[in-house]
C-alpha positions as CSV (number, residue, x, y, z in Angstrom):
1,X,0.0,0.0,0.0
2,X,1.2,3.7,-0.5
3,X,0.6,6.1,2.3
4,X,0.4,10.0,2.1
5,X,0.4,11.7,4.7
6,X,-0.1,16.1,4.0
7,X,-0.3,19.0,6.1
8,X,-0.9,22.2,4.4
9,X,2.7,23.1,5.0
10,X,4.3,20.0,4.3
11,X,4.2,16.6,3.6
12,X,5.1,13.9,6.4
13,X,5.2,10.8,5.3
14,X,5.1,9.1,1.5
15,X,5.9,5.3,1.0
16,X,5.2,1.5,1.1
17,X,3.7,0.6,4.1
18,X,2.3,-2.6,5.0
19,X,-0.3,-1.1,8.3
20,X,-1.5,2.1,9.4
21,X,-3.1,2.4,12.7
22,X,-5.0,5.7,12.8
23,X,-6.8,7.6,15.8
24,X,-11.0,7.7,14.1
25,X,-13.2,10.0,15.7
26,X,-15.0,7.4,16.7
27,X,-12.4,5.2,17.9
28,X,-9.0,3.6,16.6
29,X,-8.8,1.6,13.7
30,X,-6.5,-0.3,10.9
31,X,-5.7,-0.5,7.7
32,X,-4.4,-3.4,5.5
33,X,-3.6,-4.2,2.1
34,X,-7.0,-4.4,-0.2
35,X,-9.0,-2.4,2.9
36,X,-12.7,-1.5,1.2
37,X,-12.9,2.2,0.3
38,X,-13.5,4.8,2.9
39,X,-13.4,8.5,4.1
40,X,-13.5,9.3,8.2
41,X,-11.9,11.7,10.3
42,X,-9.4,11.7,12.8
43,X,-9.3,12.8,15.8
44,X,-5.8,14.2,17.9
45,X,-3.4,11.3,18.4
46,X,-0.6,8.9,17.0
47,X,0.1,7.6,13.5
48,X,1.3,3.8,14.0
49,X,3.0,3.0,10.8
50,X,4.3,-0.1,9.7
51,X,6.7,-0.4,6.7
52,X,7.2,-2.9,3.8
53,X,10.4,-3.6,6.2
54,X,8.7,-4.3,9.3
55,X,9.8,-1.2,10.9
56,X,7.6,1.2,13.1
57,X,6.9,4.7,12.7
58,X,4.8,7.2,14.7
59,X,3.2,10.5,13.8
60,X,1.8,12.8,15.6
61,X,-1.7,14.5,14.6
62,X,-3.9,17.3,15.8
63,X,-7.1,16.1,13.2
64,X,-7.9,15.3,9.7
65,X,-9.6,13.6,7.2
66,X,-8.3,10.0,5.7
67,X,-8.9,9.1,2.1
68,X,-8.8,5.3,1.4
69,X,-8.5,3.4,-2.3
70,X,-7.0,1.1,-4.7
71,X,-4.5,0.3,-1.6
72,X,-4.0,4.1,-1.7
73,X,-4.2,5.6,1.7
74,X,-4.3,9.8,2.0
75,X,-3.9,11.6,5.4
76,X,-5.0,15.6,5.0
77,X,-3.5,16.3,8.6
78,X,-4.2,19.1,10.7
């Protein structure tokens, strides 16, 4: 999967990844390769970002909205 992640300064984060845990508004959820297609927003809190190589990122976020599709994944973060 391919993970964006934009603020409107700057972006944070673009590459394989192979999980993204991500804080919902309504509560935390994943996303894995072939994940159906969805918009929700996000509420303050961590990134958890897994890469192709296994390792583990964090990021933090005040808010935003999360685009998923085609194993695409876009994070407009506040």
């Amino acid at each position: 999967m391919i993970l964006e992640i934009i603020t409107p300064e700057t972006t944070l984060f673009k590459g394989e990844v192979s999980l993204v845990q991500l804080p919902g508004k309504s509560g935390s959820f994943e996303i894995l390769h072939n994940h159906a297609p969805m918009i929700a927003l996000l509420k303050k809190g961590k990134i958890k970002i897994i890469g192709e190589d296994k390792q583990t990122n964090f990021i933090e976020i005040v808010g935003g909205t999360l685009k998923v599709e085609n194993n695409n994944i876009l994070i407009l973060a506040d």
